[in-house]
Structures are given as structure tokens and as C-alpha cells.
N, C-alpha and C positions, 0 to 999 in steps of 0.2 A: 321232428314232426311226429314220431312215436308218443310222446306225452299229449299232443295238441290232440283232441276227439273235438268232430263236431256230428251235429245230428244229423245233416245233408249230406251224405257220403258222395256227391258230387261237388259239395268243396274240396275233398281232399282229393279227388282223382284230376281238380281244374289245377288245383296248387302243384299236382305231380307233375304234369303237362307243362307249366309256366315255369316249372323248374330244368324243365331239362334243355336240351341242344337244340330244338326250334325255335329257342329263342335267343335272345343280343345277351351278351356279358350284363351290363348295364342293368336289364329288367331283370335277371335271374338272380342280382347280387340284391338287388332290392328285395325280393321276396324272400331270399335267404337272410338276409339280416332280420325281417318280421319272426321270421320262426323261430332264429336262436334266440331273439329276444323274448319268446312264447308270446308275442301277440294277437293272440287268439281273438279278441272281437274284431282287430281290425283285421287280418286274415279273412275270417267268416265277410265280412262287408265288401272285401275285394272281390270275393269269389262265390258268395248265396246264388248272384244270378249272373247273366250278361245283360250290361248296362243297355235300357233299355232305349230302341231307336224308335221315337215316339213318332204324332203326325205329323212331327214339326223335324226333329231328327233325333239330333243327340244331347245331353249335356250332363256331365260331372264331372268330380273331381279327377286333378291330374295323377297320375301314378301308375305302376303296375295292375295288372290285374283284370278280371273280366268285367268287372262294375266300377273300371275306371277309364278315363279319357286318355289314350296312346296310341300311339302311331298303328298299331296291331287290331285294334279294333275300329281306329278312323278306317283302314285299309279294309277290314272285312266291311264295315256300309258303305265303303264306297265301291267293293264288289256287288252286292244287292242291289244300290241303284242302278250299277253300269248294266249288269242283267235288266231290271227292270223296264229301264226308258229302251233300250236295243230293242225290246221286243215289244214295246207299245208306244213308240215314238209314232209323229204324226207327220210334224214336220219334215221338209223335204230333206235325206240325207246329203255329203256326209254328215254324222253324228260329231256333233259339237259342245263343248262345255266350259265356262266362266268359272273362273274361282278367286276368290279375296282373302282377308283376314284381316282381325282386329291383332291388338300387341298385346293381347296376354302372351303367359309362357308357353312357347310351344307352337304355337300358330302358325307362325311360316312353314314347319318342319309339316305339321299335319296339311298344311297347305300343296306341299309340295309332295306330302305321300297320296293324295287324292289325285292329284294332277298324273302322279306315276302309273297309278291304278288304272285311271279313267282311260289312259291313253295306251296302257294293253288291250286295250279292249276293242280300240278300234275308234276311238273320240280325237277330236283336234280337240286341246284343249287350251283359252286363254285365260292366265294367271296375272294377276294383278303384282307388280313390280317389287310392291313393298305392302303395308300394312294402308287399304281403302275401306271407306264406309260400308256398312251391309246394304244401305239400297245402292251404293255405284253397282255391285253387283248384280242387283233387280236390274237397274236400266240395262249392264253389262247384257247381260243375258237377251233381251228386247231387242237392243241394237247391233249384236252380233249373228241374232238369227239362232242361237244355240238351242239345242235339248234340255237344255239341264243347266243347275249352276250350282254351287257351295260357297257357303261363306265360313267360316274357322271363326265361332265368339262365343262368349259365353254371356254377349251381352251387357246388365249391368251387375253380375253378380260376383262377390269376391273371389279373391285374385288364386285362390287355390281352386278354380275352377277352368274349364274351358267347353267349348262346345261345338255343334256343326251343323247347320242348317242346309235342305234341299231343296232345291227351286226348280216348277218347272218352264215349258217353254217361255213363256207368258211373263216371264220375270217376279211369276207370285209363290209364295210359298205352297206346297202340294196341298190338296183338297181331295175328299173320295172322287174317283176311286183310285188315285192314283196315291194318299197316303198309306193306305191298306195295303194294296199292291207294292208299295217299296216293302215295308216291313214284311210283307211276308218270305220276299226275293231276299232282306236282309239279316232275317234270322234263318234262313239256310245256310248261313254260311259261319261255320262254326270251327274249321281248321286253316291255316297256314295256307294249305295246300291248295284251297280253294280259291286265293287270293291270284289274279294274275297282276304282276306289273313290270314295269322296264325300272331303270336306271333313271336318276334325272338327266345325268348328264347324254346318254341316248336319247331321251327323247325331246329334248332340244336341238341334238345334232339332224335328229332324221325329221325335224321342224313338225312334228305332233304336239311339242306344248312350245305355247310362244306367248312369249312375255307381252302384256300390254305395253304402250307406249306414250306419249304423251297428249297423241288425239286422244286416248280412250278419256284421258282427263278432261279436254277441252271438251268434248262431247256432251261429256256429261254437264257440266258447268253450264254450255250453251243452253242448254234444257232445263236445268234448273231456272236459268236467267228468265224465259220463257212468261214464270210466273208472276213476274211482276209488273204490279197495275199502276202506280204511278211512281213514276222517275221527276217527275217534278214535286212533289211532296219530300221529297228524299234529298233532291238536290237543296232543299230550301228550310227542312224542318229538322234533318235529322238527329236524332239526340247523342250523346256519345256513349260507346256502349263499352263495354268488357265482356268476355269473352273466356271461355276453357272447354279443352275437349277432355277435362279429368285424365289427364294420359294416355289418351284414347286416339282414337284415326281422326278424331273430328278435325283436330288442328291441320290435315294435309289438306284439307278442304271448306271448311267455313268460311277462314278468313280471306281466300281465293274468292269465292263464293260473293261474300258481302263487298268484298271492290266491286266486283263486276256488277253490282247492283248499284255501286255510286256510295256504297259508305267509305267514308275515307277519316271516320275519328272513331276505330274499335281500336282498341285497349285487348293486349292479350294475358293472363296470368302465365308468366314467363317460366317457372317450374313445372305448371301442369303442361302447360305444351310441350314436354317431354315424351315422347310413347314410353310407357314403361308397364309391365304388366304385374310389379309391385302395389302400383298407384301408391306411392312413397307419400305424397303430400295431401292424399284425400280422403277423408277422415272415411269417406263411403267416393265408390262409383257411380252411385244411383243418383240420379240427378231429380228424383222422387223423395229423394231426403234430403232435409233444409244444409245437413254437415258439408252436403259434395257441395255446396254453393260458397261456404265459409271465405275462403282466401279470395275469389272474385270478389265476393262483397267488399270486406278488405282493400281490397287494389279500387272498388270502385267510390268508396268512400274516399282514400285519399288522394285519387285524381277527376272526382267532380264527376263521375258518371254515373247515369240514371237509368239505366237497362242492363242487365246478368242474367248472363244465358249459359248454359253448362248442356253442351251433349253428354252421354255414357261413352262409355268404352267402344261402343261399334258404330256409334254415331248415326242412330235412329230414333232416339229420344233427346225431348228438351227437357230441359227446366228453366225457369227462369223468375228474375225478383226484380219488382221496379220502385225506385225511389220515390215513396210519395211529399203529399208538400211539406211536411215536416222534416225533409232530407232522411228518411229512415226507410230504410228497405224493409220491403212487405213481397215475402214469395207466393206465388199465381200457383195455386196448386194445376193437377193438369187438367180436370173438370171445367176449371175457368179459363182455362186457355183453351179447350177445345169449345168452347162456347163464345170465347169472345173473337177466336180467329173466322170460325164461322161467319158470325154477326161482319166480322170485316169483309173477310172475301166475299160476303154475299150482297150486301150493301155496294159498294164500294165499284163491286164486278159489274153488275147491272147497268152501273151509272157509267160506265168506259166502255160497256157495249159486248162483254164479253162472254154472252152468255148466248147463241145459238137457237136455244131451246131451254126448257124450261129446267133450272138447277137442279142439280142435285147431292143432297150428304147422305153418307153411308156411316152411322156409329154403336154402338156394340149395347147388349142388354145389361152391363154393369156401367154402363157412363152413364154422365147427370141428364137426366129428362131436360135439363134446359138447352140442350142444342138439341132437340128433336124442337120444340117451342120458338127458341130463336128463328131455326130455319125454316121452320113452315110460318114464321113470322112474318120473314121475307119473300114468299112464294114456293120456296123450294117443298122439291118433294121428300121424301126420307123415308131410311131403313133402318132397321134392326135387325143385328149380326148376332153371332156366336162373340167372345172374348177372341181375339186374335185379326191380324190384318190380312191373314189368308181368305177369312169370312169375308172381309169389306172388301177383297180382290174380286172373289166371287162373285157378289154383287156387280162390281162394276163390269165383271164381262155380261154377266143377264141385260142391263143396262147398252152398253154396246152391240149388243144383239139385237135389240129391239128397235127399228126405225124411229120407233114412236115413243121410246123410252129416254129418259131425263140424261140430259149430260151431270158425268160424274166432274162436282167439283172438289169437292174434300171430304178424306175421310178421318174419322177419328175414333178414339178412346182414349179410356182415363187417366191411363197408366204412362201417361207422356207421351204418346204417339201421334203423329198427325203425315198424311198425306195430300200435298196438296197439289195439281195436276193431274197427270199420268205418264208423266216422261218415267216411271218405274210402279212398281207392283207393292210396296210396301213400305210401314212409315220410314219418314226420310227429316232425322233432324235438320241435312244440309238447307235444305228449303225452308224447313220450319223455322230457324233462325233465321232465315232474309225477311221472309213472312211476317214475322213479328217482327222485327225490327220496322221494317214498311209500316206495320199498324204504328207502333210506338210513334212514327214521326207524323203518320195523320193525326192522332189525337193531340199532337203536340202544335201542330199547325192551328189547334182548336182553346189552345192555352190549357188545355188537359193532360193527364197520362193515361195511363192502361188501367189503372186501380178507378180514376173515376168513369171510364168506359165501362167497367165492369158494375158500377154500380147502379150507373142509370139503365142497364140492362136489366139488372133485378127488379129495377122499379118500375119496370115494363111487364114484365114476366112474372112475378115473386120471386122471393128471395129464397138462395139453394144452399145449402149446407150440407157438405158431402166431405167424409172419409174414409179410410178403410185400415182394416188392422190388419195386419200378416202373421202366421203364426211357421216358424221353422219347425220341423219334426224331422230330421235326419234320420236316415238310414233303417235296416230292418225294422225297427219297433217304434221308428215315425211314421212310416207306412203304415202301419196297424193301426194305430192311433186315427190317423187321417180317415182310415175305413171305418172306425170306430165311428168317428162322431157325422159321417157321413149316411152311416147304416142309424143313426138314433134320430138323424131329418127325416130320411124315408119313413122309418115307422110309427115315431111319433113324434109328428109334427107339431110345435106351440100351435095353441089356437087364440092366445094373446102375448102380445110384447109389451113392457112397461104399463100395463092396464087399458094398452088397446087393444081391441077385437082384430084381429087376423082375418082381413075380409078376400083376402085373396092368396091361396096356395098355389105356388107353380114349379111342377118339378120338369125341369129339362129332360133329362136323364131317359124321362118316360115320354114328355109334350104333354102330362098332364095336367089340366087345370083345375083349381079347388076353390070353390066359393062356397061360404059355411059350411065347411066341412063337405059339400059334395061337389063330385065331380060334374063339371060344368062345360068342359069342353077342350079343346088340343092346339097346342102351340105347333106352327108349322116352321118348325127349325132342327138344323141335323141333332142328335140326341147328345146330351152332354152332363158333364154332371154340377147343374148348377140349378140353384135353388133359391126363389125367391118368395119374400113374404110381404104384404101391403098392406097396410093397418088401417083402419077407420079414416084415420086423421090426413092419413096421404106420405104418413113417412113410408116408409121402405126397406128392407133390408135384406142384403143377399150372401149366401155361404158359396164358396165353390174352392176345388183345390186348382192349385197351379198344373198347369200342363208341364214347364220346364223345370221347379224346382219343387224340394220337399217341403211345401209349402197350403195351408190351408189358407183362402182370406174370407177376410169378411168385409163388406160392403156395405154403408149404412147410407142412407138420404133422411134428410129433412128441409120441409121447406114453408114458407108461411103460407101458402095458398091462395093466394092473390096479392096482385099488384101493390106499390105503393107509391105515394102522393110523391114521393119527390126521391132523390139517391139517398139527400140524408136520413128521412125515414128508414131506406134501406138498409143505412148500416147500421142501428141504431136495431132492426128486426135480424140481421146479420148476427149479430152481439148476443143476442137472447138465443138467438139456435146453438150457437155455439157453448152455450152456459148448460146448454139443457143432456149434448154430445153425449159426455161421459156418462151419465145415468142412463143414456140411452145404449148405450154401446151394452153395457153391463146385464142392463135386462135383458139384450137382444142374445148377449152370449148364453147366459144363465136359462132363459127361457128352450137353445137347441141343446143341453146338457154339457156345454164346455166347460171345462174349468184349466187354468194354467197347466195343473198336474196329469190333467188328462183331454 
């Protein structure tokens, strides 16, 4: 360590600390091996900061170190929550808490350090068996009456990752004031010593943590079943589907899921139903990327099936790709699935009577304007959230408050998420895949698929053209970067994109609004750092960084601006958006000073 200098002299005091006797053989032999090898950048990256526990919680890489995900630092946040909820719990005591996990590496182990933690503290806590989806744990939490709940994923993000989400009573991810207030209960705690926990094997004996059991499954399943609108369409149309939870939890429960709905011809891909937190056979996790579909496609091509559905790793996102009539699979980005499930359950719900009071969706200020359009199509009323389905939580409890306020029927954004019910607080692929499967088999009932449901949609609406680019920026000097081209929106803003006029500036961050160039007036939503620009012509485009990874994106719309005569017009106006994409992508980068290099 004498050669190694860095300019943070609390790296080398964190590195002193991780090296000595408060910690396991195992993480000491780790760090010591970076040293003798002089790996000094990644040294600095383990130890610049403590990985930070954001509004949502945690997420990085696996490894030693204070800016990485280990049993040492799950244990320190899960001391700042246990502090936290203890003394702003609302719920009647005693103090209670759920916990799950997906099958990355590591996850049971953090699973069961939280459980440890939580239950010195004074928590009954129930843990999920083996590896269950991130919303059973939303419902988990709902139906067991608890404070608090965790889930162990890193989501859909590669396999050298993991992460740890906090939930509070309500089964929703935390929201001010209660994000705030964990983080600040959780960056006090910065020693060992600070940590209290039991033994696993005490605290099963003295029945403070208790295993779920097979109600909690059926429970949940019964709830999800809940959602569906016609069992006769299903019984009669259903198409055959294939199926993967990418190595993920989905496989302990989709295909449970979709019997009890009455599909009895899914198709599993037999490898990815594996849990493995390799993901050995998927070219990607993300079921946002056409590659996580590949081998379903595959399997569905050579057994005659016409719907591909792929959860992620924690099994709270779809994806999905339907076979049009030329037997050629065409994937549904998530825009158009949150648009076209919409239009279903909104349609569909009416006509079976299941609507109360007047509908309502909840979807996010980076989804397609055409589920704000679909749904007020059909009567509903609608919001616009922050990015995340803590926002659309939020919403629906304003909404449950209010006597006179819309029932919530589905919530969505872009990024693959859909919530449909509210038997849990946040998206829930399990459902989302009976869901679509149920559309698939109405339109099939109509001698259609999903692709031409989507089109006659356009030709109701105009036609939408939506993507986004993701830019990775790891570690110290992605972070800098990210501020960088974040601080050159703020200050100078384009006041045209591809030769249109920027008729509309709106910076989140501040709720300020800019129409030519002058301030016009305030967006009423929590501050954030997302930034939108609206062109003359009615395209679109928006910057904002990831809250969970080192990540910038960018968001772009375009659309034709009115209706057209008929679906095939549609695609045919479909065709020409897409042609025009990349020029447009390029100006929109080039215009906030991006380039690849910086």
C-alpha cells in the first residue's frame, strides 16, 4: 500500500479499516490481493465514497469495499432503515417486515443478512423461501400488515451487479419524506459496531424471522387472478405462447399464474428457466433488448407459437414479440404495450362492468403521450408522474383518498413496467403477462393479433414513434461526465433541434417552464433532474440520468400529428417516422453538446 498514493486520504484510511480484524478472512484476502497487484483505479472505485443508498435504495457492483454491494454495507442500510421506520412507524406495532430476492449472486445471503439485522432490532420479520418476484414482496408487505419490506435485485442489470430496494408500509417503494429520512438514518451508520444483529439460526429458533410458506404463494396468485376480465375469450381464443423468466424468479410464478387464468398451451424455454445469476444463455437480462428475447423467439418459431413474453431477473418487467401474418416476430416495444394494454383494460373493463367510478391511469412524464390520448379516449381520467412507480404509487393513494376521486386501474411507463390492479404497489410482470396474454386471445377472437391492434390505434390517435438511447458512464469520471452534460442543459439550453424551433423548455429539476426562451410558468411535480424540449412540429425530446445506474438517457418522440384513414395508412406513416429516427436522434444529441467522447 506504500507505493499506492491517492488524492482522497479517506481512501486510504477506508482501505486501512477493510483490511484489518473487523472484517471476514474472505473480504480482507480480496482487498489484499487488489493491492499487491497495485490496482490502484480499482482500489480508488471501491473506496472514493460509500455506495450510495439512494430514494429507491441501493445498487452496485458485487465485491469488497465501501462502493460495493456486500453483506457489510446491505447490514449497515438495513441498520438506518431499522432505525428509521422504529421511530416513524405508523402502523399499529409489533414492528413487522417482508423480504424476498431475485437469483443474482449473493441475494439469498444479503437476504438473510437483512432479515438478521432487522430482527435485532425488534421486527418480526417474513422471508420469502427461496428466490420470489419484487412485486410478491409489494403484495407481501400489504397482506401481512408489515412496516417495511426489502427485496435483494439488481433488477434487469448485468450479472456483476446486485441491489436492494425499501418499501414502506403500503407495499410502495418510499416517497418524501420517508426517502430522505431513511438516507439520512442510513448514512449514520458507518462502523460495524453500529450494526446490531442476531444469528440466522436464533432467530428462527426464537420465531422472529419465519419463513413464508406456501399461502403466501397462493395468496398472491389468488390476487393476481383477481384481474382477469374474460375467462371466456381465454377458454376459446387462446393463442399458444412461450415464455422465460431470463433466469430470473419469473419462472416460480408466471407459469403458475397463467394456468390459473386457463392458459393451458405456454411453451417454457427450458434453459432460461433455470435461476441462475450468470444468465449463462441470455445474450442480455433486459427484456428492453430485442437479444433477452432471441432463444424464446427460437423455441417459438419451431413449435408454432405466436406470443413471447420474457420477464427480467426480478420479474417486474415484460417484454414481449408477436407473430405477425407473415409468421415473423415483430417486438412491442414498451410504449406500445403500455398503450395497447391500456386501450384493453379500458375498453374491455367497461363493457364487464368493472369500473365503479370513473377510470383511471397513472403514467410517467418520459412515456408515449399516446396512453395519456388512448385513455382519455376512453373516458378515463390521467396523470403524470415523476420516472419511477413509486410516483404512480403515490398517485394512487391521492386517488384512494379522495371519495370523489377515479379508481386506479393501471399504471404504466416505458421502460417495461405495468401495474395492473392493486393487489401490490409496483410494477408486476406476473400480472402483466396474464394481461397480455388475455389481450392476445381477444384480438385473436377478432381474427387479429396485437400488431394489428396497435395499428388501428394509431389510426385513431396518430401514429407514435418512440425510443431512447442509454448512455453507460461508470464509475468516478462517469459521474463527472453525467454532471457535465447535465450542467450544459441547464445553462445553455438548444433553442432549436434538427431546424425546429424549441417551443417549449422545461426543466424539472427547478418546475421551471420556458416558452421562447421566457419563463412561462411552474410544473407542479417533486424536483428532479429531467429535462424536456418540444419542437414546433410536436416531436419531443428528453435528457435525464438514471436514478439506479451510471447511466444518462435520452428520450426522443415523434409523431405525425393526426389521425389516419385507415391501419395501413398507419404503417406506411409508421415507416417514414422511423426513416427520419436517426437524423433526429443525432441533432437532438449534438444540439445539448453530447458527443460519444464526452
Amino acid at each position: 500500500m506504500a507505493d499506492l498514493k491517492f488524492d482522497n486520504p479517506e481512501v486510504t484510511a477506508r482501505i486501512n479499516e477493510w483490511t484489518s480484524e473487523k472484517y471476514d478472512d474472505e473480504t480482507r484476502r480480496e482487498i489484499s490481493a487488489l493491492i499487491e497487484s497495485g490496482s490502484r483505479e480499482e482500489l480508488e472505485d471501491r473506496f472514493y465514497r460509500a455506495l450510495a443508498f439512494g430514494t429507491g435504495g441501493l445498487r452496485g457492483k458485487l465485491g469488497a469495499g465501501t462502493n460495493r454491494m456486500n453483506s457489510y454495507i446491505v447490514a449497515r442500510a438495513t441498520q438506518g432503515l431499522a432505525n428509521y421506520v422504529a421511530a416513524n412507524a405508523t402502523a399499529p406495532k409489533p414492528l413487522r417486515a417482508a423480504i424476498t430476492h431475485d437469483s443474482r449472486h449473493r441475494s439469498r445471503e444479503f437476504a438473510q443478512t437483512a432479515a438478521c439485522v432487522l430482527a435485532a432490532n425488534g421486527f418480526y420479520v417474513h422471508i420469502s423461501p427461496e428466490l420470489r418476484p419484487t412485486p410478491y414482496l409489494s403484495f407481501a408487505v400489504r397482506h401481512l400488515g408489515c412496516h417495511t419490506g426489502i427485496v435483494v435485485t439488481a433488477s434487469h442489470n448485468p450479472k456483476e451487479y446486485n441491489g436492494y430496494k425499501a418499501y414502506w408500509d403500503d407495499g410502495s417503494q418510499v416517497v418524501p419524506p420517508h426517502d430522505k429520512g431513511i438516507i439520512m438514518e442510513v448514512e449514520k451508520i458507518v462502523g460495524e459496531d453500529q450494526v446490531n444483529r442476531i444469528s440466522w439460526e436464533d432467530g428462527i429458533a426464537q420465531g422472529v424471522i419465519k419463513v413464508m410458506g406456501a399461502e403466501m404463494d397462493e395468496a398472491y396468485l389468488e390476487a393476481v387472478l383477481k384481474q382477469r376480465i374474460n375467462a371466456d375469450v381465454i377458454k376459446s381464443h387462446q393463442p399458444r405462447v412461450v415464455y422465460t423468466p431470463l433466469h430470473g424468479v419469473g419462472g416460480r410464478m408466471v407459469p403458475q399464474a397463467m394456468k390459473m387464468w386457463g392458459f393451458n398451451d405456454v411453451l417454457t424455454e427450458p434453459e432460461q428457466m433455470k435461476p441462475n445469476g450468470d444468465f449463462p444463455t441470455a445474450a442480455s437480462p433486459n427484456p428492453e433488448e430485442g437479444a433477452a428475447l432471441e432463444r424464446a423467439i427460437k423455441l417459438a418459431e419451431k413449435e408454432g407459437g405466436e406470443l413471447v413474453m420474457a420477464t427480467d431477473p426480478d420479474a417486474d418487467r415484460v417484454g414481449i414479440a408477436v407473430k405477425d401474418h407473415n409468421g415473423r416476430f415483430e417486438l412491442i416495444t414498451g410504449n406500445q404495450l403500455c398503450a395497447l394494454l391500456a386501450d384493453y383494460l379500458l375498453e374491455q373493463g367497461k363493457k364487464a362492468g368493472r369500473f365503479k367510478k370513473r377510470p383511471g391511469v397513472v403514467t410517467t412524464v418520459v412515456t408515449s403521450p399516446l396512453v395519456q390520448k388512448v385513455s382519455e379516449g376512453h373516458g378515463a381520467a390521467v396523470e403524470l408522474t415523476l420516472t419511477g412507480f413509486k410516483w404512480i404509487a403515490e398517485q394512487y393513494r391521492r386517488w384512494a383518498a379522495d371519495p370523489d376521486g377515479p379508481q386506479f386501474i393501471y399504471g404504466t411507463e416505458e421502460s417495461y413496467g405495468y401495474l395492473i390492479g392493486d393487489h401490490c404497489l409496483d410494477k408486476d410482470g406476473v400480472v402483466a403477462c396474464c394481461v397480455t396474454a388475455e389481450m392476445a386471445a381477444h384480438v385473436r377472437s377478432q381474427g387479429k393479433n396485437i400488431i394489428d391492434r396497435l395499428y388501428e390505434i394509431y389510426a385513431t390517435h396518430g401514429v407514435h414513434y418512440e425510443w431512447q438511447k442509454s448512455v453507460t458512464l461508470p464509475g468516478k469520471a462517469g459521474a463527472e461526465k453525467i454532471a457535465a452534460i447535465l450542467d450544459r442543459i441547464r445553462t445553455k439550453p438548444p433553442l432549436e433541434v434538427a431546424g425546429k424551433k424549441v417551443v417549449r423548455f422545461t426543466r424539472l429539476d427547478t418546475g421551471e417552464v420556458y416558452e421562447d426562451g421566457r419563463k412561462t410558468g411552474k410544473v407542479d411535480l417533486p424536483a428532479s433532474d429531467v429535462f424536456t424540449f418540444d419542437l414546433a412540429d410536436g416531436s419531443r425530446a428528453i435528457a435525464r440520468p438514471s436514478g439506479t445506474e451510471p447511466k444518462i438517457k435520452f428520450y426522443m418522440f415523434l409523431n405525425s400529428g393526426k389521425p389516419c384513414a385507415s391501419a395501413d395508412e398507419a404503417r406506411k406513416v409508421y415507416k417514414q417516422l422511423a426513416d427520419q429516427a436517426p437524423a433526429f436522434q443525432n441533432a437532438f444529441l449534438e444540439a445539448i453538446g453530447y458527443t460519444p467522447e464526452g
